[in-house]
C-alpha positions, 0 to 999 in steps of 0.5 A: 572252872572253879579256879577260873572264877575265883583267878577272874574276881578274886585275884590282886591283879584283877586289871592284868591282861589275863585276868581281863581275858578271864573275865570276858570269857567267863561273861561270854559263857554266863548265859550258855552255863546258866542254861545247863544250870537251871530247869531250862534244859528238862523243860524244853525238851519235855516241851520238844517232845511233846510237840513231836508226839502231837505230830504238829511238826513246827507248831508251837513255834520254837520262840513260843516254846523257848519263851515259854521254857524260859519264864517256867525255868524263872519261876523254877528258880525263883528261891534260888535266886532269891537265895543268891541275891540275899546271900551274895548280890546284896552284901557286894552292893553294900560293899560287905564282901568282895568280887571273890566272896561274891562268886562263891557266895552267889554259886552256893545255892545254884550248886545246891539245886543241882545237887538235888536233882543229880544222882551219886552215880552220875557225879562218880562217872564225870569224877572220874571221866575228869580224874579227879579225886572223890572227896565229900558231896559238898566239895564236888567240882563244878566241871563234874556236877554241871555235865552230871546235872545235864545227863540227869536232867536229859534223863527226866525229861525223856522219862517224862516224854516216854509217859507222854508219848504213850496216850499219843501213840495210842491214838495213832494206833487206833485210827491205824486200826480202824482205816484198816479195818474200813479198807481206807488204805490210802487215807493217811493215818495222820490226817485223822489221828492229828485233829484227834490228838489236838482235840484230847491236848485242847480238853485235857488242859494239856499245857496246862498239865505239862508245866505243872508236872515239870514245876512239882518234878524238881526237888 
């Protein structure tokens, strides 16, 4: 991936066919990258399981949700980009470096941030998974911290949700209970545990929690 940036902004022949190609592909994948290389990816799942362990099935709705996600991952990553822009965005706009010292540049800070929330461990498995040769942390292939950053991104936001998932699943036992013990057995249980669960996000400031929570759990 690494060479595919640098043959798409730094070659020559930056108008040749195949370096056109490159460059529109690389444009096409941007956004999905940029997705798997930022918060974006712990929070909505985090956000996901949260709504599961409420029970409320589609509510939020999935554009609440994502939209949400969204604007939290942009303040995540406000000093990263601010990074980028002061290192790479703006002296390309002044004409002080080129396409290929833009990329690179612009790239530094992103690598960076991922760097800080993936585990040795991780980038060892894609390493070699890829067959690729170890070398020092800085030099990390992005086709090898990009897959390692999304495991343990996956793996945080699933330990999050575990210790969300905990009060939830207490209220669901206990109205469990208590319908047995009152022989209600053809109430359902989620008719009452539902509202109780709502009432005990709603006073807690629950979404509240939540994103905070997500916003201090990067380093």
């Amino acid at each position: 991936m690494d060479d595919l940036l640098t043959l798409a902004s730094g070659s020559a022949h930056a108008n040749s066919p195949l370096n056109i190609l490159i460059g529109l592909t690389i444009l096409g994948l941007a956004p999905f990258l940029l997705v798997l290389m930022t918060s974006f990816v712990r929070i909505i799942v985090v956000f996901s399981l949260v709504r599961q362990a409420m029970g409320t099935q589609s509510l939020p709705p999935n554009t609440v949700l994502t939209g949400l996600a969204l604007i939290l991952t942009f303040l995540i990553m406000t000093p990263t980009l601010e990074k980028m822009s002061a290192v790479a965005v703006t002296p390309y706009a002044h004409g002080k470096i080129t396409q290929r010292q833009l990329v690179d540049r612009g790239l530094e800070p992103l690598r960076d941030f991922m760097m800080r929330q993936t585990r040795q461990k991780d980038i060892r498995v894609f390493m070699r998974v890829g067959h690729l040769k170890p070398g020092k942390r800085e030099a990390v292939p992005l086709v090898a911290l990009i897959p390692a950053f999304v495991v343990g991104e996956l793996r945080a936001a699933f330990t999050i949700g575990f210790a969300l998932y905990l009060p939830f699943l207490a209220i669901d036992l206990a109205v469990a209970s208590i319908l047995m013990s009152l022989g209600m057995m053809m109430l359902s249980p989620p008719i009452i545990s539902l509202p109780c669960k709502l009432l005990l996000f709603v006073m807690v400031d629950g979404w509240s929690l939540v994103c905070a929570g997500l916003a201090t759990s990067f380093r």
